[in-house]
ROSENU-356448 format. One record per residue (C-alpha): residue number from 1; x negated, y negated, z negated. Coordinates in pm, 1 decimal, padded with zeros to 6 digits. Each point is the difference from the previous one (the first is absolute). Layout:
N
(pt NUM (X Y Z))
...
END
This chain:
334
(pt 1 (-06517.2 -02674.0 -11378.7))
(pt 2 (-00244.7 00274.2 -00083.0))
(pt 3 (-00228.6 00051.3 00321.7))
(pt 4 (-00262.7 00322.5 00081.5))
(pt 5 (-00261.2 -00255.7 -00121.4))
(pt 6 (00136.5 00006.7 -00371.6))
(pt 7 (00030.0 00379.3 00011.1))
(pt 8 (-00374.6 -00019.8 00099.2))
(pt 9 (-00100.3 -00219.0 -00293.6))
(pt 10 (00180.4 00167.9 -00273.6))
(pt 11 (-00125.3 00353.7 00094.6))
(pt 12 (-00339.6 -00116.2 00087.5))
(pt 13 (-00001.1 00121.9 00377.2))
(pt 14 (-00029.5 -00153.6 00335.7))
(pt 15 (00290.9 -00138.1 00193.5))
(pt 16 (-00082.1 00299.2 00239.9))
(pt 17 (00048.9 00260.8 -00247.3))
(pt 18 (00308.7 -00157.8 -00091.0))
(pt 19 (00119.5 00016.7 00321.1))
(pt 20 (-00056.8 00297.1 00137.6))
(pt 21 (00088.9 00209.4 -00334.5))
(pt 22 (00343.2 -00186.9 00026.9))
(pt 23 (00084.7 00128.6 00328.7))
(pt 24 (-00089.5 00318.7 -00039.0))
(pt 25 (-00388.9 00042.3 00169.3))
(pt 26 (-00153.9 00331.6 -00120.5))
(pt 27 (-00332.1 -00169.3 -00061.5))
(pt 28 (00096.3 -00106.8 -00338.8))
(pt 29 (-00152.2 00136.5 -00276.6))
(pt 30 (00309.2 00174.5 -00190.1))
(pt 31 (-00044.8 -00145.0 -00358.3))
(pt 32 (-00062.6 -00341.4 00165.8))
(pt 33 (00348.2 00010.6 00178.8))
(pt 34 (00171.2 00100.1 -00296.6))
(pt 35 (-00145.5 -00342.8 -00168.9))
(pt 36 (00112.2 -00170.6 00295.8))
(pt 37 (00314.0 00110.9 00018.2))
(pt 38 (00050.1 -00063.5 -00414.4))
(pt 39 (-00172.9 -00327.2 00036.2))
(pt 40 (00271.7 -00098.6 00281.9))
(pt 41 (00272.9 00121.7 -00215.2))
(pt 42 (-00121.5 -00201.5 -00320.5))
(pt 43 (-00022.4 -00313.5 00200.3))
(pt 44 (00307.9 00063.3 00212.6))
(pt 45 (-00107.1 00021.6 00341.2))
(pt 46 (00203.4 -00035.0 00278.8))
(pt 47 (-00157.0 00086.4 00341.3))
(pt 48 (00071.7 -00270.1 00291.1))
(pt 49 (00148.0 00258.8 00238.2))
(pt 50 (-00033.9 -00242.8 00346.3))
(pt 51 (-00335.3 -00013.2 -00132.2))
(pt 52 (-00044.5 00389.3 -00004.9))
(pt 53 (00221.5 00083.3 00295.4))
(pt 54 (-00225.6 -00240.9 00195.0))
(pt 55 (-00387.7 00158.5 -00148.2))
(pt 56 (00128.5 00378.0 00066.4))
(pt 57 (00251.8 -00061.3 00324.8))
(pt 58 (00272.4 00121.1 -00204.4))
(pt 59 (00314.2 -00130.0 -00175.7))
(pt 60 (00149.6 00331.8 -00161.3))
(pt 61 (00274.0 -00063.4 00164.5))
(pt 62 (00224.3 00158.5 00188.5))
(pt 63 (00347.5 -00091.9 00180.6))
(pt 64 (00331.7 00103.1 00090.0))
(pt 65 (00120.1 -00098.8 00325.3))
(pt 66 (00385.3 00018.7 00013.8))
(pt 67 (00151.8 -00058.1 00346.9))
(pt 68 (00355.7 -00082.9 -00010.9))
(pt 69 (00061.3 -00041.9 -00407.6))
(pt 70 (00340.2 -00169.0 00001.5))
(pt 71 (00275.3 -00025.8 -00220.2))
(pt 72 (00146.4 00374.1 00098.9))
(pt 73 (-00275.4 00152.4 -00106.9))
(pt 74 (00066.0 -00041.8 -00363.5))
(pt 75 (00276.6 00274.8 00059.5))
(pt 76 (-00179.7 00282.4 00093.4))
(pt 77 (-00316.4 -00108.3 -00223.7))
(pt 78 (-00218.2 00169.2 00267.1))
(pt 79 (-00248.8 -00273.2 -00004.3))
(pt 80 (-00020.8 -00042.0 -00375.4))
(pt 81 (-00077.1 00364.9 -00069.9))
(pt 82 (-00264.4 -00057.9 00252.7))
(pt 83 (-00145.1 -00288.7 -00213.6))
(pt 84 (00054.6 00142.1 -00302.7))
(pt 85 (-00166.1 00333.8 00105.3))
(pt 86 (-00305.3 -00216.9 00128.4))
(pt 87 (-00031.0 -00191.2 -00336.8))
(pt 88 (00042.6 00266.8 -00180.0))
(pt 89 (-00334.1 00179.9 00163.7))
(pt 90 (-00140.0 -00366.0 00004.0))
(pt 91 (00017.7 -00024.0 -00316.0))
(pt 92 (-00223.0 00298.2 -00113.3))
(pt 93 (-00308.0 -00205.6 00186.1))
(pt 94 (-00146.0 -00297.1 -00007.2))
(pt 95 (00177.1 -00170.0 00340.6))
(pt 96 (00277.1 -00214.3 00013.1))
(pt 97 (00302.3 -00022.9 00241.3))
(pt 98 (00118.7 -00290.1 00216.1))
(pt 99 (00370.5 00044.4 00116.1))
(pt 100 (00063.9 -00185.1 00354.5))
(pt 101 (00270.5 00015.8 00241.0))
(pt 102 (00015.9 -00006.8 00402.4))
(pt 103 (00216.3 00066.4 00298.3))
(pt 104 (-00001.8 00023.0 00343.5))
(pt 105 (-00041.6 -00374.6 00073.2))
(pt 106 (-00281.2 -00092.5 -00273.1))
(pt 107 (-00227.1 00238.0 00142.5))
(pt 108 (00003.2 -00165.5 00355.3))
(pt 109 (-00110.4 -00298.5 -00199.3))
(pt 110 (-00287.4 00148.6 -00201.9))
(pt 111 (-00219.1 00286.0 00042.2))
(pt 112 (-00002.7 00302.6 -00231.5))
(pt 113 (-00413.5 -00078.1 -00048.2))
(pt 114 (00100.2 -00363.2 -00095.1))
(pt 115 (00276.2 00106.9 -00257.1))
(pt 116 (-00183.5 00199.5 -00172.8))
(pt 117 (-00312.7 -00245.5 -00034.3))
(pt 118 (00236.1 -00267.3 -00115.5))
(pt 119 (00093.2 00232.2 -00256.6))
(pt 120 (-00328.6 00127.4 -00093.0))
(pt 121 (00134.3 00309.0 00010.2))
(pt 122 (-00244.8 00331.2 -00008.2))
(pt 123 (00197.6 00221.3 00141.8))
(pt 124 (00424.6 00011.2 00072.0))
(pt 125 (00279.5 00282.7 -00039.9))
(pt 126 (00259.3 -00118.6 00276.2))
(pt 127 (00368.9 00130.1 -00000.7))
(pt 128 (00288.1 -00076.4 00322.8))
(pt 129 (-00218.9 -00069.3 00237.2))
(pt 130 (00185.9 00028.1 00294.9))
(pt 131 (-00124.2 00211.9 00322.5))
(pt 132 (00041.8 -00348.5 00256.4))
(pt 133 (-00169.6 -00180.6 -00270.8))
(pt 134 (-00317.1 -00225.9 00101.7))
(pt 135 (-00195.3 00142.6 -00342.3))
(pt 136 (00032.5 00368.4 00090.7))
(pt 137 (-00278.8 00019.3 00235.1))
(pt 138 (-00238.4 -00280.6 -00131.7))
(pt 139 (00081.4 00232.0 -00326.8))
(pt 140 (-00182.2 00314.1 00131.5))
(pt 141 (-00328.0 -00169.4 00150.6))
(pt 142 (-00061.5 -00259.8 -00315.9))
(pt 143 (-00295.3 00022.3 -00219.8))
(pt 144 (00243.6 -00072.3 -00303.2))
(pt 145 (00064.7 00372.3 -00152.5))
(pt 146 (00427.2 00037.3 -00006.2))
(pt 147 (00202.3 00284.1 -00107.8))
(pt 148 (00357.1 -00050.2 00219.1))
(pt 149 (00315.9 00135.9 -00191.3))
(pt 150 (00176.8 00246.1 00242.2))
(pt 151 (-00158.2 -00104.7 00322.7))
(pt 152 (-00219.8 00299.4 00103.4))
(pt 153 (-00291.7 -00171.8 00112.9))
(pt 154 (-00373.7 00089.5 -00042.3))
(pt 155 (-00280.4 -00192.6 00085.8))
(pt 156 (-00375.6 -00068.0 -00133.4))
(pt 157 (00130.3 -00242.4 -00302.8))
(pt 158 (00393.9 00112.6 00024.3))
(pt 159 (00117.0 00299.1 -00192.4))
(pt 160 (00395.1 00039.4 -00031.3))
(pt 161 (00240.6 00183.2 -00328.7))
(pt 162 (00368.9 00122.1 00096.7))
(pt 163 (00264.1 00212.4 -00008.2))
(pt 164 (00042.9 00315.0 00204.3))
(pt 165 (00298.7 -00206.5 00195.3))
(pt 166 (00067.0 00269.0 00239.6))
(pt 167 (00017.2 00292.1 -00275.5))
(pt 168 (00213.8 -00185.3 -00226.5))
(pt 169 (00245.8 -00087.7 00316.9))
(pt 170 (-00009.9 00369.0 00143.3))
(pt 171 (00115.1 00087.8 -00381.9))
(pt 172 (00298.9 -00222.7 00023.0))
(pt 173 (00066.7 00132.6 00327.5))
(pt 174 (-00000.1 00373.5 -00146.1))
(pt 175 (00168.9 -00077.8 -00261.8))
(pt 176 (00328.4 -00133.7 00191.2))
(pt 177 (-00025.4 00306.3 00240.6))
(pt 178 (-00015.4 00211.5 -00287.0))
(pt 179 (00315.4 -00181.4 -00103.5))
(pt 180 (00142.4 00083.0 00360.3))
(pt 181 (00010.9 -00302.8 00170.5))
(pt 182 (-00041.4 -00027.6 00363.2))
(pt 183 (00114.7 -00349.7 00103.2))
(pt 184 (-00274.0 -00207.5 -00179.1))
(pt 185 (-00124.1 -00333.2 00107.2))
(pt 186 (-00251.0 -00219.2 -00160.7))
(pt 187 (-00033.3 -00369.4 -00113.1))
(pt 188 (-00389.0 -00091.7 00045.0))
(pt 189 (-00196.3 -00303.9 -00090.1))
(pt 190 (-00157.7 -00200.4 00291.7))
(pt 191 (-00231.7 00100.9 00291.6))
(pt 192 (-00284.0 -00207.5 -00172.3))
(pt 193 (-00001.7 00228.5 -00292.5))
(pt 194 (-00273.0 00343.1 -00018.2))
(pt 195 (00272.6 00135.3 -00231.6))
(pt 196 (00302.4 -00030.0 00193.5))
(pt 197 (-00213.9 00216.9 00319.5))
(pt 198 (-00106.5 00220.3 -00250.7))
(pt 199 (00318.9 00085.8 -00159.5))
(pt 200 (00155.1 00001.2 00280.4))
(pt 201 (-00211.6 00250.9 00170.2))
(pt 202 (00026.2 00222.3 -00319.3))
(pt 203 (00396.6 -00020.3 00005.5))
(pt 204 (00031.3 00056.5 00371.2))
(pt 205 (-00256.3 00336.0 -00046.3))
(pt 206 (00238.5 00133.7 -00305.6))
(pt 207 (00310.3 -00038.3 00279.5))
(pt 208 (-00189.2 00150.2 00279.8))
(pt 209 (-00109.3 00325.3 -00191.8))
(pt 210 (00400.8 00058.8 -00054.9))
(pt 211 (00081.6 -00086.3 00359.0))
(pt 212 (00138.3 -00314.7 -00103.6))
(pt 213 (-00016.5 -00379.7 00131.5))
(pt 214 (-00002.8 -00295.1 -00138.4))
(pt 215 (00395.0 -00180.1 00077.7))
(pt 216 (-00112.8 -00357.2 -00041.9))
(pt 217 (-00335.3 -00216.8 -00126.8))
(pt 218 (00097.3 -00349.4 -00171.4))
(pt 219 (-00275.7 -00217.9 -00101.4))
(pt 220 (00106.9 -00174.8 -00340.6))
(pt 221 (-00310.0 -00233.9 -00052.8))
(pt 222 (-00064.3 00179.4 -00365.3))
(pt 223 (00274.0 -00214.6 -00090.8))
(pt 224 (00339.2 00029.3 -00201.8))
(pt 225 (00164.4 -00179.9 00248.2))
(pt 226 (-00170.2 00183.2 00287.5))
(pt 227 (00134.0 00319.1 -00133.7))
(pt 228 (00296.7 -00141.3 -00051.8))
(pt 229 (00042.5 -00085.7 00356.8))
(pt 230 (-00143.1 00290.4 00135.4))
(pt 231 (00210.9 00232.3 -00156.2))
(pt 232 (00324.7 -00194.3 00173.1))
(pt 233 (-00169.1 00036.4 00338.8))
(pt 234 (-00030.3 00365.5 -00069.7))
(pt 235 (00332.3 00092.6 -00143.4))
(pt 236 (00189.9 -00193.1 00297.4))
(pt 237 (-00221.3 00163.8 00283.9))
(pt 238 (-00030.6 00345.5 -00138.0))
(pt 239 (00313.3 00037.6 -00263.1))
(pt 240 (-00057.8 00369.7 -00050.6))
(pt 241 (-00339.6 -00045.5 -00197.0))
(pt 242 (-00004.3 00194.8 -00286.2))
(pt 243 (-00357.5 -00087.3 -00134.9))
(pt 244 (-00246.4 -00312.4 00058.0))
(pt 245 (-00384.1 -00059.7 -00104.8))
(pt 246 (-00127.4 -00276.3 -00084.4))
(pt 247 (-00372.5 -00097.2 -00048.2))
(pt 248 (00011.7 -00222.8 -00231.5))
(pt 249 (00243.9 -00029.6 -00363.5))
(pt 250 (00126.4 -00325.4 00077.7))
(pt 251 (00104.0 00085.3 00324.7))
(pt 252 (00171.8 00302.9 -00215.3))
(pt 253 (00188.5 -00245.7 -00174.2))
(pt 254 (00126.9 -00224.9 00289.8))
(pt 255 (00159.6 00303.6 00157.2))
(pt 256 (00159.8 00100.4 -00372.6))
(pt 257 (00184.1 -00342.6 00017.6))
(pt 258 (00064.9 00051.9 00353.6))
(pt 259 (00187.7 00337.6 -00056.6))
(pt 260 (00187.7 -00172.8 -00267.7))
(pt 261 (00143.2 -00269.0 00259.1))
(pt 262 (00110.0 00245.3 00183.3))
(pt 263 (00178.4 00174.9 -00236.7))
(pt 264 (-00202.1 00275.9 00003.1))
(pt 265 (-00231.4 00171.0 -00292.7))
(pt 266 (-00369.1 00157.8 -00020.1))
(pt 267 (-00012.6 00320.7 -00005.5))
(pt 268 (00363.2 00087.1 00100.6))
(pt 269 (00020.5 -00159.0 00298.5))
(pt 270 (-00376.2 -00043.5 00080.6))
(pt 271 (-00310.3 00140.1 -00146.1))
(pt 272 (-00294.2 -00285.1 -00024.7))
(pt 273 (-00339.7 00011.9 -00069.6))
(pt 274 (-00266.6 -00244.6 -00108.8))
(pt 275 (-00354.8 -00033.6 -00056.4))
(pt 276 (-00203.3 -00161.8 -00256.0))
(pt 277 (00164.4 00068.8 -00299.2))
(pt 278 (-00014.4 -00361.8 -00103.5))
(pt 279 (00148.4 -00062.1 -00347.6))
(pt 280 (00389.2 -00084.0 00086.5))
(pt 281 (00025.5 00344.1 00230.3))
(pt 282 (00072.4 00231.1 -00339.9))
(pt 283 (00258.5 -00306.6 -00134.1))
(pt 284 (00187.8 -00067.3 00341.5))
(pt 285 (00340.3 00216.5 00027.5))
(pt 286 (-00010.9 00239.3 00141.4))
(pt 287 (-00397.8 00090.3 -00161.3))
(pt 288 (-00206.9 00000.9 00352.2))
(pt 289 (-00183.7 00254.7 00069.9))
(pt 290 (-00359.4 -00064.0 00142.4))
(pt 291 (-00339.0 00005.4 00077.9))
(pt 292 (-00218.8 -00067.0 -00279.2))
(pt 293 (-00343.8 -00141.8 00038.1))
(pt 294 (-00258.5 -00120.8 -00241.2))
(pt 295 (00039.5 -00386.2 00052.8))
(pt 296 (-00244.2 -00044.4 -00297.7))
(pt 297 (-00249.8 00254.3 00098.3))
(pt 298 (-00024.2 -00155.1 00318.7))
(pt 299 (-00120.8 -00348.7 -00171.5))
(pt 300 (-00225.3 00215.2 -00236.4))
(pt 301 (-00139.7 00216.4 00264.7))
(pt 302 (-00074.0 -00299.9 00265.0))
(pt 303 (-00209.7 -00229.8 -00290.2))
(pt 304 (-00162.3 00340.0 -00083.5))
(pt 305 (-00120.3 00042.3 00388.2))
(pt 306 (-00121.3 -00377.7 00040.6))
(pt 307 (-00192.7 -00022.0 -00334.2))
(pt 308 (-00148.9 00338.0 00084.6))
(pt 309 (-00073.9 -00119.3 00333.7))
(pt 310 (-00165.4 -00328.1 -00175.1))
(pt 311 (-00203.6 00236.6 -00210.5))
(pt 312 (-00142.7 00154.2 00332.0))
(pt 313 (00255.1 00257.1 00042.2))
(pt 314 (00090.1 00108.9 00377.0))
(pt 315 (00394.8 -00135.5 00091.7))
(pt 316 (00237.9 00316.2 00061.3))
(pt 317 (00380.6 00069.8 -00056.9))
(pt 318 (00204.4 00112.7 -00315.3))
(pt 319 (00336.0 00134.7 00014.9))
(pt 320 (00200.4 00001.5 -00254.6))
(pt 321 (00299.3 00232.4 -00134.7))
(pt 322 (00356.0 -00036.5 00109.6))
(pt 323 (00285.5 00201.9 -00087.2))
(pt 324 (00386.3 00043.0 00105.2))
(pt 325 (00255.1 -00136.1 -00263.4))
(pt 326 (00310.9 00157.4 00010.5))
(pt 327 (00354.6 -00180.1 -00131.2))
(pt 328 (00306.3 -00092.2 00048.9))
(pt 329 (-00014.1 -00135.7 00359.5))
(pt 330 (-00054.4 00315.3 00163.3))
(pt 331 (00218.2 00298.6 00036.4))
(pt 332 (00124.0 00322.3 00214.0))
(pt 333 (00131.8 -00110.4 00336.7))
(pt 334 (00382.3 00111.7 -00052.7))
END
């Protein structure tokens, strides 16, 4: 294995030189780095990165910290977007990423500091972190810089990227009044969820401006199933819904197969709206109409923020664009 100490011989510089014109000091004569750096590549040099991490207190690393990355996630492909939107700014730099998972339980048993140090992780983008979680707090006064994904928190090392949750939910409001509806209800996600008070709060404000209340809140869990259910509860406590919300696409789809049970059809006999616009909502029948947010950007924005923030940068927030899809599953209250 070729070490800095070859490189030194065959260019005819000190180990030092070496060194410190392979990662990057200033101090190195320009035409000397360039032999370096050819030298290196002639003799196929490969830098010991525990080495490095452990000379300049940094592994060029970062992580993604997933709380609650089960098997029903792969239907919505929320998280992966995430991931993929983080890679794909990762990947225009020189730092890695480090995917781990947690929930509610693991983080009683290890500290957020201790994680990340096992990891050797400079820096983490975190996504469903819930608000009762233990990491939430210990989040916002760690010296570990972390950009949260939709969790509006600032601190000295936290920054945050999201969605305008409460805009894109007043818009689906608007848009059923628009459509006429008066007896709307709503299936949320959970109380532990930033989202689910934020939509909320944006759908409820849409109803209020018209005079209008909300008939009924479900909470589905962000789950098929949980929409599912939800929409039963609703239908056989307030049958004369014409139009329900739902803040989340899978939910969407539970209460599509719920209507169907009951012999009923989206939008004749009910007008429902999602929000996500995951993949399946333009293939499902009726087409849903939804919420569209930049799943992606919110990956792409979050690495952006860390890195920047590892570079010296100050944290902040980034919101990114949303926009109301209209289909199939929504139409004029008859």
């Amino acid at each position: 294995m070729t070490t800095i100490k070859d490189i030194a011989k065959t260019a005819g510089v000190s180990v030092t030189t070496v060194s410190r014109a392979l990662n990057g000091y200033s101090d190195v004569n320009e035409a000397t780095r360039k032999k370096i750096v050819e030298t290196a590549r002639q003799l196929n040099y490969a830098p010991n990165t525990i080495a490095r991490s452990l000379v300049m207190k940094k592994s060029k690393t970062i992580g993604l910290l997933v709380s609650g990355f089960i098997r029903e996630s792969l239907k919505d492909n929320f998280m992966l977007n995430v991931l993929a939107g983080v890679n794909d700014f990762a990947s225009t730099t020189e730092y890695d990423i480090v995917l781990f998972n947690t929930n509610s339980s693991k983080q009683r048993e290890k500290t957020y500091h201790q994680l990340c140090r096992e990891r050797q992780v400079d820096g983490v983008v975190i996504q469903g972190i819930k608000t009762d979680d233990p990491y939430l707090e210990e989040i916002i006064d760690a010296d570990i810089p972390c950009v949260l994904v939709d969790i509006p928190k600032i601190g000295p090392k936290t920054g945050y990227v999201s969605t305008d949750n409460i805009a894109g939910a007043y818009e689906a409001g608007k848009h059923l009044i628009e459509l006429g509806h008066q007896k709307i209800a709503m299936i949320n996600g959970h109380d532990q969820a930033f989202v689910s008070k934020e939509r909320l709060v944006g759908f409820e404000k849409a109803l209020k401006e018209s005079g209008l209340k909300l008939l009924q809140v479900e909470d589905g869990g962000f789950s098929e199933e949980g929409g599912r259910a939800s929409l039963l509860n609703i239908m056989s406590q307030n049958p004369d819904v014409t139009a329900i919300f739902c803040a989340s696409d899978l939910m969407a789809i539970g209460a599509l197969s719920a209507l169907k049970e009951l012999g009923k059809s989206a939008p004749e006999d009910l007008s429902i709206v999602g929000y996500d616009d995951i993949l399946l909502a333009k293939y499902v029948t009726p087409a849903l109409t939804t919420v569209s947010q930049d799943t992606h950007g919110l990956g792409y924005e979050a690495a952006k923020m860390l890195i920047g923030m590892l570079e010296g940068q100050q944290p902040g927030k980034t919101i990114v664009k949303h926009e109301l899809m209209i289909r199939d599953s929504s139409q004029q209250c008859l």
